[in-house]
C-alpha positions as semicolon CSV with decimal commas, in nm:
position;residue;x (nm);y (nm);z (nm)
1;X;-1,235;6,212;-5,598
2;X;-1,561;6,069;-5,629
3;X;-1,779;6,280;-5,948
4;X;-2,164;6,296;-5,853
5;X;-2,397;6,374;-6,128
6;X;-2,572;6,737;-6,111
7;X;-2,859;6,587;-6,279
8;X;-3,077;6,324;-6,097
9;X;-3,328;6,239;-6,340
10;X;-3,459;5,934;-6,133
11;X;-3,562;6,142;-5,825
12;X;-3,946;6,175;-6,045
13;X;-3,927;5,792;-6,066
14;X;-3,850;5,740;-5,702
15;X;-4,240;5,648;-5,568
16;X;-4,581;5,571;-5,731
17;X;-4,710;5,871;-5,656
18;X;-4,413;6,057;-5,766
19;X;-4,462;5,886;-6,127
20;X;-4,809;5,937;-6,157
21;X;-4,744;6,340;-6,084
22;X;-4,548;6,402;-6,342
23;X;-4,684;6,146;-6,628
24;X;-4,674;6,247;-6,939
25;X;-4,953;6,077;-7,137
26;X;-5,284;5,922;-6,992
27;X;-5,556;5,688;-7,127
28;X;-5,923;5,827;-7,100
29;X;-6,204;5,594;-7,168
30;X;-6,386;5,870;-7,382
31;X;-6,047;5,848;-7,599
32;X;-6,144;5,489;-7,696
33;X;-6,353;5,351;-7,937
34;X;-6,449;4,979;-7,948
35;X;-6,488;4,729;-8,270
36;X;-6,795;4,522;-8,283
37;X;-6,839;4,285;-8,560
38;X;-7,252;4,218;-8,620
39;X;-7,350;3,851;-8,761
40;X;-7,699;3,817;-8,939
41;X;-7,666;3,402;-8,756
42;X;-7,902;3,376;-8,486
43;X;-7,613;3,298;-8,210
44;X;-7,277;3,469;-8,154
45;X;-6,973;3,352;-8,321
46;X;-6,626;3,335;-8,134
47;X;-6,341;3,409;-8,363
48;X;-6,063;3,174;-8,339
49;X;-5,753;3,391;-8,420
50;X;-5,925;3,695;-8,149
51;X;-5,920;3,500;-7,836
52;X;-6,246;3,671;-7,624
53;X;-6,376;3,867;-7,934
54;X;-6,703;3,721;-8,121
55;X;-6,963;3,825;-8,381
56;X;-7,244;3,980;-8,194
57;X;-7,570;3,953;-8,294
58;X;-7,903;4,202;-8,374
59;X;-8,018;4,063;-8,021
60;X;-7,691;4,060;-7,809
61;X;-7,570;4,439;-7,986
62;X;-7,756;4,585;-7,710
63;X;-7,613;4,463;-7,437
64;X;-7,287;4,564;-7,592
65;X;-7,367;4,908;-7,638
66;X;-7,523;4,970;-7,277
67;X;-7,156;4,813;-7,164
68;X;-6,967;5,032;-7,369
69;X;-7,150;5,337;-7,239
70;X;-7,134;5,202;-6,904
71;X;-6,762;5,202;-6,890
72;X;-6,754;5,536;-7,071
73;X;-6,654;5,467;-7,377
74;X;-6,627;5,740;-7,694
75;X;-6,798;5,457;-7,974
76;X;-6,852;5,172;-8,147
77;X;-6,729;5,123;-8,453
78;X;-7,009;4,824;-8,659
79;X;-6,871;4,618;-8,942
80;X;-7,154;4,394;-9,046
81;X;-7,104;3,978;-9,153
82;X;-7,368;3,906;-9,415
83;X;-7,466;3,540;-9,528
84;X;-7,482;3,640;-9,854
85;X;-7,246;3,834;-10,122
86;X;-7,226;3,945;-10,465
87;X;-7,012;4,146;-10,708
88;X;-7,131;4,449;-10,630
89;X;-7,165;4,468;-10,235
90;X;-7,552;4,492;-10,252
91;X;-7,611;4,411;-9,915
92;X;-7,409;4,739;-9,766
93;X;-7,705;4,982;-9,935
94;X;-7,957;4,739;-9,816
95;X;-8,150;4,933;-9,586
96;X;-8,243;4,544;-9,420
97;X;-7,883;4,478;-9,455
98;X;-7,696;4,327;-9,123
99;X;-7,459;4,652;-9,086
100;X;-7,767;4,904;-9,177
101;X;-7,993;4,718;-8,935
102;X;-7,692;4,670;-8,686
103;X;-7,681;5,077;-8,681
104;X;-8,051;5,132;-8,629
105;X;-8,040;4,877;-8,306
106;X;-7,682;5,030;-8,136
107;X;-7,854;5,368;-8,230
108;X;-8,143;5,325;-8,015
109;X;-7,979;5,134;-7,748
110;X;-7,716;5,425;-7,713
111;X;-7,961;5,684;-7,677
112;X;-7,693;5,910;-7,708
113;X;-7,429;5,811;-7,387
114;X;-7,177;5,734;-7,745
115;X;-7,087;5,780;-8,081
116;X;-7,222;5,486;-8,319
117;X;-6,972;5,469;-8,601
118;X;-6,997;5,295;-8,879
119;X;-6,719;5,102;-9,138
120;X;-6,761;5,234;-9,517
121;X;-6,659;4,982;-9,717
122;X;-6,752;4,684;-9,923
123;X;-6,507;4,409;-9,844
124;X;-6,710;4,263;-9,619
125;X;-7,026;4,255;-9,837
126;X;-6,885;4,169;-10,170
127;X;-6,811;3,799;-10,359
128;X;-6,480;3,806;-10,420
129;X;-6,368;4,018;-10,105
130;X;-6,235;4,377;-10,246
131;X;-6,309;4,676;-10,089
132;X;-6,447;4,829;-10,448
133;X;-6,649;4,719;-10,761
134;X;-6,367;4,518;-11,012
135;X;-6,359;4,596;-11,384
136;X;-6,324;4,345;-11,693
137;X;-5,958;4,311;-11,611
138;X;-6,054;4,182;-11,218
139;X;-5,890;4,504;-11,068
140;X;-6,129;4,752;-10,846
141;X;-6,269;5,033;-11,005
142;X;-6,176;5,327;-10,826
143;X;-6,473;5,555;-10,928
144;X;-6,730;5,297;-11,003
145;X;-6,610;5,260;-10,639
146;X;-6,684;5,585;-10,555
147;X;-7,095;5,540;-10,652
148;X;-7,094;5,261;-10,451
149;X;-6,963;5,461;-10,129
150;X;-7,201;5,751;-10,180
151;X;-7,530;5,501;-10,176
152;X;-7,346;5,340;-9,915
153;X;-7,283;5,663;-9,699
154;X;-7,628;5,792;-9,779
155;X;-7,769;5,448;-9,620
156;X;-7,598;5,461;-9,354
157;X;-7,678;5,840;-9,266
158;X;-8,044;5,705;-9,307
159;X;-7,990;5,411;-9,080
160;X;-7,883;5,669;-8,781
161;X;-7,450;5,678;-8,804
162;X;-7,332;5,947;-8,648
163;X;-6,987;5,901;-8,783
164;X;-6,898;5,758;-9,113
165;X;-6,530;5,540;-9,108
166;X;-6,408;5,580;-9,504
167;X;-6,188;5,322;-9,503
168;X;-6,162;5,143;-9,873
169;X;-5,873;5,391;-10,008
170;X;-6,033;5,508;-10,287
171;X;-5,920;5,859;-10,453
172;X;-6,153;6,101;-10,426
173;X;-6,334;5,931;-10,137
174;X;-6,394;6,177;-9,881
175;X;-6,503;6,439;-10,138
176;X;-6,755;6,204;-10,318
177;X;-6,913;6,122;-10,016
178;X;-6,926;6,464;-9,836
179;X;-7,051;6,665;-10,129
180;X;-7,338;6,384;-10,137
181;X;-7,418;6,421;-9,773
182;X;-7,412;6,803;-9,815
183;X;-7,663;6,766;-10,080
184;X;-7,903;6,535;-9,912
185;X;-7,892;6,790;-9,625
186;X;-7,669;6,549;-9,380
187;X;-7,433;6,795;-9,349
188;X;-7,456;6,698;-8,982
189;X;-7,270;6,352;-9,066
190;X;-6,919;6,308;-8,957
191;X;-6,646;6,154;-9,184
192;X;-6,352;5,968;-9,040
193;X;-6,121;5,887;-9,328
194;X;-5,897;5,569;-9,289
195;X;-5,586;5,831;-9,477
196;X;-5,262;5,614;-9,433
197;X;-5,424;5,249;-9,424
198;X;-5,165;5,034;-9,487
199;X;-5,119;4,679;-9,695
200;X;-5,001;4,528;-9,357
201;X;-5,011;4,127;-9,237
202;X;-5,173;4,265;-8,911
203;X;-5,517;4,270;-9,035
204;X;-5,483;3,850;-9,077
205;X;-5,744;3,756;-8,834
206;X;-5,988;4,039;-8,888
207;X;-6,038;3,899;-9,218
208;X;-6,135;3,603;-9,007
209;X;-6,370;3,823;-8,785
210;X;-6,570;3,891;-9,124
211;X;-6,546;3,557;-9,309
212;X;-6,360;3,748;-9,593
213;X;-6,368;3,583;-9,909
214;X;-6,058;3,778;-10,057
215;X;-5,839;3,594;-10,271
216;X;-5,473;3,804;-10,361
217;X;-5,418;4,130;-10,195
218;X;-5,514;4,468;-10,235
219;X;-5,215;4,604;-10,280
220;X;-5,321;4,838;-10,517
221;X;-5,482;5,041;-10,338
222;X;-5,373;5,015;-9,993
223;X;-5,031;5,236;-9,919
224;X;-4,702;5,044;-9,890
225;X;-4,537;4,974;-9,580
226;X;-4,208;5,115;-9,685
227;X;-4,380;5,412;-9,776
228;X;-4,399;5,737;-9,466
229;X;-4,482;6,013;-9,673
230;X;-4,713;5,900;-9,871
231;X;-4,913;5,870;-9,564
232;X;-4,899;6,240;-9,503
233;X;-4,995;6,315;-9,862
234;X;-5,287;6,040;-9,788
235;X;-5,394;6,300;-9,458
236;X;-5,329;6,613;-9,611
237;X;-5,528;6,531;-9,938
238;X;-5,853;6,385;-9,718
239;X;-5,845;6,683;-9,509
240;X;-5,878;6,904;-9,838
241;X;-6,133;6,705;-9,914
242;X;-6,338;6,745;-9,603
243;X;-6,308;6,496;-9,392
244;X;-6,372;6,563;-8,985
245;X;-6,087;6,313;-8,888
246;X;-5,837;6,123;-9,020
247;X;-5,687;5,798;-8,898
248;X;-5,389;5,592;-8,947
249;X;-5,387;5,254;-8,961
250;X;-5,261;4,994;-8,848
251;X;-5,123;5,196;-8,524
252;X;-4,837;4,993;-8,362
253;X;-4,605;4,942;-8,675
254;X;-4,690;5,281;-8,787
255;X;-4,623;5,483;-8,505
256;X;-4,387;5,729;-8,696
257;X;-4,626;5,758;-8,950
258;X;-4,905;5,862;-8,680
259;X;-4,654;6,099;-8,529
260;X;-4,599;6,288;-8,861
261;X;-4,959;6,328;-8,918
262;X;-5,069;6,437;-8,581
263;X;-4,758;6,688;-8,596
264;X;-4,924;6,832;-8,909
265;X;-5,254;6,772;-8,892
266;X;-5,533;7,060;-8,797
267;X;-5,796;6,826;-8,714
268;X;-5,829;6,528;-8,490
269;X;-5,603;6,222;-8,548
270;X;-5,708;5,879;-8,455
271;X;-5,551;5,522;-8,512
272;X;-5,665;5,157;-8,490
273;X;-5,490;4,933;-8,321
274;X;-5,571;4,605;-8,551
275;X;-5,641;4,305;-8,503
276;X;-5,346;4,131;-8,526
277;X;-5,205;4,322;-8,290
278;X;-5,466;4,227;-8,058
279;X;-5,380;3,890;-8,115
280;X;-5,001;3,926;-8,083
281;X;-5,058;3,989;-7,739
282;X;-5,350;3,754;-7,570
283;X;-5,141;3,416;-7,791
284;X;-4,787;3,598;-7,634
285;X;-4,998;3,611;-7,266
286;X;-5,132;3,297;-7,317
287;X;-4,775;3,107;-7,363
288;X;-4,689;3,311;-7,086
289;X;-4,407;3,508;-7,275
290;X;-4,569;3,837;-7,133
291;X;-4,747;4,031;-6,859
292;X;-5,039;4,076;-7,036
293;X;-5,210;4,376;-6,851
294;X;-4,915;4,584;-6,860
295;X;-4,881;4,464;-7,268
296;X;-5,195;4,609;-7,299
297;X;-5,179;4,975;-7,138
298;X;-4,806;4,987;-7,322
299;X;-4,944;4,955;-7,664
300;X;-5,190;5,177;-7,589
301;X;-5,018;5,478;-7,413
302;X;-4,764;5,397;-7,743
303;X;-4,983;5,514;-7,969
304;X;-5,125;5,812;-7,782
305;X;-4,751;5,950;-7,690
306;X;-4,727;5,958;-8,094
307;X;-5,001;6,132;-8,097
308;X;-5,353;5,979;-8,156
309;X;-5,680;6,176;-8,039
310;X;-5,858;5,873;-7,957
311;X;-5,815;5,492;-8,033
312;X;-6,009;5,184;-8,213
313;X;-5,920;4,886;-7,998
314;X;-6,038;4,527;-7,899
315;X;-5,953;4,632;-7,561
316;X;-6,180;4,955;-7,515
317;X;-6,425;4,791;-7,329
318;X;-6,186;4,603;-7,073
319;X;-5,998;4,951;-7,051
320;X;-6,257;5,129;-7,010
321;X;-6,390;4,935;-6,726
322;X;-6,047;4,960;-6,567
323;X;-6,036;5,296;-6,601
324;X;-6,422;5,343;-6,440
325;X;-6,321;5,177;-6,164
326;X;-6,071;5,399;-6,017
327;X;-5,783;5,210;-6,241
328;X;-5,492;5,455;-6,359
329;X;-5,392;5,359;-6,716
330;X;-5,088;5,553;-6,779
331;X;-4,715;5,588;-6,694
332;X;-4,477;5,379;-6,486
333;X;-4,660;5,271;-6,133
């Protein structure tokens, strides 16, 4: 007697059309928000570790933008590469600052088709490469910090960001900055807190992408890998705080984490898909080990099955393209 299962799971796998009518999750270019690194040299850079990624410049930033809204994209995200640094991160309150500047051009040449974002942090614009002012012991300075951020969040308000990306780990962040936007009437100002930023090895060649100057780790302040729910604490506190959004980063490795918080969490969730696993995939393409394309739409669907609103990756604009052009991202096909 031959048995026969009752339940047939693969007849909604038998054709492409049959897959695509009853997928699950989708990718929407509005959902994703693209990285652009700004360089005050006066010709693009190409970054070594981010094969097809480069510092942009004040004149090539345009071009960028009009692409980005061309393929329908939700934002940019600007993280400015100054020539010069000091203790104190003076060139990220510069209103002629690269990243200030850098906001003012994508601003205009968005005219409104997307969201410029901006980072809010001073790694990139301090000496010795810490996302915070140190003290006399060489440790950062949590609410020294904090002044730093507001001057920092009210330049950037000035300079025309639509939404503010907190992403230093500092306690007390999001409220510092909100109640100072509140009280320089930019109440209009949204804040994306990085909540459950992680001490991870995947941000290796971003630190290349901004010519970081760190020496050690920041360990300190950045939550520990082992650690889940401290993440959620991380969310629950910034949304107390006031923050519009929170993210979780980095998104591959930390896709429980992302699932816990978007389970709990009453306003959007969105996740970054870092650079080094941007990289893991075009040097794993490259030596042929994988189908790169399908790589690509994996990681990404990944992270939106666990439950991200929208996305920061390297591969927005390609995406997004894909998707403009009639290009299903999503499922098995």
């Amino acid at each position: 007697m031959t048995t026969h299962p009752s339940h047939r799971p693969r007849r909604l796998r038998q054709s492409p059309a049959m897959r695509r009518l009853v997928t699950e999750h989708t990718l929407s270019a509005s959902a994703l928000v693209l990285p652009v690194f700004v360089t005050e040299r006066d010709e693009p850079q190409p970054i070594a570790t981010m094969p097809g990624v480069r510092q942009e410049t004040l004149e090539t930033l345009p071009q960028v933008v009009d692409a980005a809204a061309d393929a329908g994209l939700g934002g940019i995200m600007l993280f400015g590469v100054p020539l010069a640094r000091d203790a104190a991160g003076s060139g990220a309150t510069d209103p002629d600052g690269i990243l200030n500047r850098a906001i003012g051009v994508a601003r205009t040449a968005a005219a409104g088709r997307l969201t410029v974002q901006a980072d809010l942090c001073l790694d990139e614009f301090t000496d010795h490469g810490h996302c915070g002012v140190l003290d006399a012991q060489g440790g950062v300075d949590n609410d020294a910090t904090l002044e730093r951020y507001v001057a920092m969040a009210l330049a950037q308000a000035d300079a025309g960001a639509e939404i503010l990306g907190l992403s230093g780990m500092m306690d007390g962040q999001v409220a510092a900055v909100r109640e100072a936007l509140d009280a320089a009437g930019r109440t209009d100002v949204v804040l994306l807190a990085y909540s459950a930023k992680y001490a991870s090895a995947f941000y290796g060649p971003f630190r290349d992408a901004v010519e970081s100057t760190l020496v050690g780790d920041r360990k300190t302040y950045q939550l520990d890998p082992a650690n889940g729910r401290e993440g959620l604490l991380e969310a629950s506190r910034d949304i107390e705080e006031g923050a519009d959004i929170v993210m979780v980063k980095p998104a591959g490795p930390y896709l429980d984490v992302l699932a816990a918080v978007a389970e709990r969490s009453p306003i959007p969730v969105w996740a970054y898909q870092v650079s080094g696993e941007y990289a893991m995939v075009e040097l794993a393409a490259a030596a042929g080990a994988i189908d790169r394309d399908r790589a690509i739409i994996e990681s990404l669907i990944g992270i939106r099955r666990a439950g991200a609103d929208a996305i920061l990756t390297y591969w927005a604009l390609e995406v997004g393209r894909s998707l403009r052009d009639g290009h299903k991202a999503g499922g098995a096909r």
